[in-house]
C-alpha positions in Angstrom: 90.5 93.0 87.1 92.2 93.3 83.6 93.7 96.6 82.9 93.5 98.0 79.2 97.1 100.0 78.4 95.7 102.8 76.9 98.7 105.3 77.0 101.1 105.2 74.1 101.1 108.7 72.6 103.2 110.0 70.2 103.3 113.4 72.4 103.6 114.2 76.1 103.8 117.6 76.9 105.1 118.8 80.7 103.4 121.9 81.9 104.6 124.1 84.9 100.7 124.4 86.7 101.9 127.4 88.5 101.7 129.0 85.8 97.5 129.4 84.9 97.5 130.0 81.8 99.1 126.6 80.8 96.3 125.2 83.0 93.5 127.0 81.1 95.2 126.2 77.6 94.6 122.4 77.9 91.8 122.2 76.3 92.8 123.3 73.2 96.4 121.9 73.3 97.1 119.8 70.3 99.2 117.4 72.6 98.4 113.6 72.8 99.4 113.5 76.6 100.1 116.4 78.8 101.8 116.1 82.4 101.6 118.4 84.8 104.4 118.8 86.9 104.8 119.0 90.5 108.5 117.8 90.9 111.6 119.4 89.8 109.8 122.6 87.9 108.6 123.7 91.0 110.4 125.6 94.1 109.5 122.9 97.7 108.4 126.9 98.9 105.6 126.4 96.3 104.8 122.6 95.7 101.7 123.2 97.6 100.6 126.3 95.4 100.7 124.3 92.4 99.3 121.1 93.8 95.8 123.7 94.6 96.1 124.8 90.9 96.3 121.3 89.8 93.0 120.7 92.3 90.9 123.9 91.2 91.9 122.8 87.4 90.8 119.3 87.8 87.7 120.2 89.8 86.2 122.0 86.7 84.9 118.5 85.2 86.0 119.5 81.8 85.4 117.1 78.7 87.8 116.0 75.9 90.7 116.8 77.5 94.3 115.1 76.5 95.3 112.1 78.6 95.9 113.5 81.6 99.2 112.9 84.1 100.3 114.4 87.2 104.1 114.2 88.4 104.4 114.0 92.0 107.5 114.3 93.9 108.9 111.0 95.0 106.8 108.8 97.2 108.9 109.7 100.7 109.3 113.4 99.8 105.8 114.2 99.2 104.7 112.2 96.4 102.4 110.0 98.2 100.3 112.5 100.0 100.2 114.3 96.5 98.1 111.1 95.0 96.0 110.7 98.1 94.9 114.5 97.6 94.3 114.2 94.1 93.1 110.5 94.6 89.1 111.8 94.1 89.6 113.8 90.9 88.6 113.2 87.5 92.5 112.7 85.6 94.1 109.0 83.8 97.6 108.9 85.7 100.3 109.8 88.6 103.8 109.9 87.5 105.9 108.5 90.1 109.9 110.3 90.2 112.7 108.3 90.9 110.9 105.3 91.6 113.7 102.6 91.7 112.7 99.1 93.0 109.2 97.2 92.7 108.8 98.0 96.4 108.4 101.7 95.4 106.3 100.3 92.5 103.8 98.5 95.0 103.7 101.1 97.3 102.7 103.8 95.0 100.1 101.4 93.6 98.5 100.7 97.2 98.0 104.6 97.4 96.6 105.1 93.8 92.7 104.4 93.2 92.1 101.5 90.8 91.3 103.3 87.9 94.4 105.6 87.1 97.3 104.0 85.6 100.9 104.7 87.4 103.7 105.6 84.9 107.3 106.4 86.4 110.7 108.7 85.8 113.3 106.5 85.1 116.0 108.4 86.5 118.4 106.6 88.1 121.1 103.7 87.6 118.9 101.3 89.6 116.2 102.0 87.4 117.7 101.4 84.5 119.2 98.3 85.5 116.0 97.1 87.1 113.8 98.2 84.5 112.6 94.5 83.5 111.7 93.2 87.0 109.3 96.4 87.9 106.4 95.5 86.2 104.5 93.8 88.7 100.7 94.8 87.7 99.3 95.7 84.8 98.4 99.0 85.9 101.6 100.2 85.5 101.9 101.4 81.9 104.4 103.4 80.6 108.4 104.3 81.7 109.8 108.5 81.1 113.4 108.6 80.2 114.8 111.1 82.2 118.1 111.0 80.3 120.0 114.0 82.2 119.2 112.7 85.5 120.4 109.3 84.4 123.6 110.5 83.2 124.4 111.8 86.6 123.8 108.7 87.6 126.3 107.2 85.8 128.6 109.8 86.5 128.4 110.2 83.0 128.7 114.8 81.3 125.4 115.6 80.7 127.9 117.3 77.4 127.1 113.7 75.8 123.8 114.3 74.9 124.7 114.3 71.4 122.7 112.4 67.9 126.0 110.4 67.2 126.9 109.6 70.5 127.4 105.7 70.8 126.5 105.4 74.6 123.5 107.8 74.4 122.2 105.4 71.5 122.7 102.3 74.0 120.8 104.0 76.3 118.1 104.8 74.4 118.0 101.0 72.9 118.3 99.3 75.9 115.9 101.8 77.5 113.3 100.9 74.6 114.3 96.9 74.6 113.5 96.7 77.9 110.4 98.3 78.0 109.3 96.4 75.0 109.9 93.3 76.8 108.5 94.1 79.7 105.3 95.5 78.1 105.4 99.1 78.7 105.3 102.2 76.8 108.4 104.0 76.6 108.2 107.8 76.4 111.3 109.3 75.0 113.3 112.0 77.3 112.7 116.0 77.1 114.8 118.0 74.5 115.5 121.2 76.8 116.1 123.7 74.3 112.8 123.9 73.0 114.1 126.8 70.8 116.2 124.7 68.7 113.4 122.9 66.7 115.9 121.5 63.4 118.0 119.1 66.2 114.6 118.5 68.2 113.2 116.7 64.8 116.2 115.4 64.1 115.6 113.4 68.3 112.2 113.1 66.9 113.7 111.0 63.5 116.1 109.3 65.0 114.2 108.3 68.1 111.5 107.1 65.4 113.5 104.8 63.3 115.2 103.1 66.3 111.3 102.2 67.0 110.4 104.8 69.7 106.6 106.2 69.4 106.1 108.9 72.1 108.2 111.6 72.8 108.6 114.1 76.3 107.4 117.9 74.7 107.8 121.4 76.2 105.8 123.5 74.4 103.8 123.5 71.4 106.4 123.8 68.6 107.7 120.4 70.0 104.1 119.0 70.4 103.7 119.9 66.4 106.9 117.8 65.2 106.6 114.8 67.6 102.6 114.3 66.4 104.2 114.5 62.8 106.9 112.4 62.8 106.0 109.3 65.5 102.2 109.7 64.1 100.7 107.1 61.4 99.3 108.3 58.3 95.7 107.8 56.9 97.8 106.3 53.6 100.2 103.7 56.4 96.7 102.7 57.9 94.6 102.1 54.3 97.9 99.7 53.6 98.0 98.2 56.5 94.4 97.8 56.5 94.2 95.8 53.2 97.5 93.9 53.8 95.4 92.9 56.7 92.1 91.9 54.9 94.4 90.3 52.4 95.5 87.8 54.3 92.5 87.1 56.4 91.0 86.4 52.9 93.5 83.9 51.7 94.1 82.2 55.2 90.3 81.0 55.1 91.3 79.2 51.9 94.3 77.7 53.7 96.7 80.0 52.1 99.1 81.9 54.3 102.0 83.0 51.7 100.7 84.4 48.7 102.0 87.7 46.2 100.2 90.9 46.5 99.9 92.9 43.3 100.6 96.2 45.2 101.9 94.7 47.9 104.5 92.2 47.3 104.6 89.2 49.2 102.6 88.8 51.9 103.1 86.0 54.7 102.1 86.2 58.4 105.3 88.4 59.9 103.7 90.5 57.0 100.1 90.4 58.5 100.8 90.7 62.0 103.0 94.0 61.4 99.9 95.4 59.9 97.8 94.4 62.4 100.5 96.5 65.0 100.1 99.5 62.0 96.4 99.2 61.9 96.2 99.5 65.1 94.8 95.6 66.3 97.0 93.7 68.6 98.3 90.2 67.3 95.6 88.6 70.0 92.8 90.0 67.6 92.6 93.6 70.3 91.9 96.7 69.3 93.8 98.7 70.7 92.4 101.8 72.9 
């Protein structure tokens, strides 16, 4: 079957589920995408404690929730009997860490049912060189820079984490390059100090301009700037909207080049970035 991509959020926020509360705050959470984490948040002594929150959560059938995505463990320390125990209930994706080479991308795919998308943590140096050749089925949507990871990795000071630091900015280019080409969404990394909301919107800026549209959240403060500054406004989509009909207009009369009186001239590079602002594909989609 054809899978619809349906996951490119402008935030994703990672909650801790032992803690309840964060469980029983979903509903109202302002987030575009919420994860809930079973890896590296929580002690191996209590990975089982917070996959039954996850369960109990999940089993309430609530409506309207955010997109939904659990983080397992990786596949061969846990992670796959974590998605055949949450298999059954009612969320849109697993989050696969450290997933490395399209074998782990298959394998995790022959665990998960057919209707949940698999996104991974792209963590590692393999990873990141292998990005391109990993999407093997269209179920697999969207890529999470885990930038700290990464950098260990590389043997590489976490201390360069910096907004003027030329080899962060190459990661995060190539990082986004490659999941362009390859046709998945790419999710910006998680700024830790979720105090420190001036340099987080400065990520949040910078990652927008280089031509990122999601961004990893803790907490609600970070939820608030990353909706704001990687969202489109109602004013971007009436624009992009009449560009659109526009040019639709004129091309029926065999005109594809023509001046706009508020708009300038409009030709079909013109159009078809509307289209992407607008929220159609190029193929004529609407997008989800």
């Amino acid at each position: 079957m054809m899978y619809i991509n349906k996951t490119n959020f402008a935030s994703n926020m990672m909650l801790n589920p032992l803690n309840k509360n964060h469980l029983e705050k979903i509903p109202t959470s302002k987030a575009h995408s919420i994860t809930l984490n079973l890896e590296d948040g929580v002690a191996p002594n209590r990975k089982k404690e917070a996959l039954t929150n996850i369960a109990d959560f999940l089993s309430q059938n609530l409506k309207d929730l955010p997109f939904l995505i659990v983080r397992t463990n990786p596949l061969h320390e846990g992670g796959r009997e974590e998605i055949e125990f949450l298999n059954s209930f009612n969320f849109d994706a697993v989050r696969v860490a450290k997933v490395e080479t399209k074998e782990d991308i298959k394998e995790a795919l022959g665990v998960l049912k057919d209707d949940k998308e698999l996104h991974i943590s792209l963590e590692t140096k393999d990873a990141f060189s292998n990005l391109q050749e990993l999407k093997i089925d269209e179920r697999f949507t969207t890529a999470n820079l885990g930038i700290l990871d990464l950098l260990t990795s590389l043997n590489l000071p976490q201390s360069m984490l910096t907004l003027q630091n030329p080899t962060i900015e190459y990661i995060l280019s190539k990082f986004l390059v490659d999941c362009k080409i390859t046709g998945l969404n790419a999710v910006s990394f998680m700024f830790q100090d979720y105090r420190n909301i001036d340099t987080f919107t400065k990520w949040c800026e910078k990652e927008k301009l280089m031509g990122f549209s999601s961004k990893a959240c803790m907490g609600p403060a970070q939820v608030e700037v990353a909706n704001r500054v990687f969202g489109v406004s109602d004013e971007e989509i009436l624009k992009a909207k009449e560009i659109v009909r526009l040019f639709e207009e004129n091309s029926k009369k065999g005109v594809s080049g023509f001046m706009s009186e508020s708009y300038g001239f409009i030709d079909e590079p013109i159009y078809r970035d509307a289209l992407l602002v607008s929220g159609v594909d190029y193929s004529g989609k609407i997008k989800i």
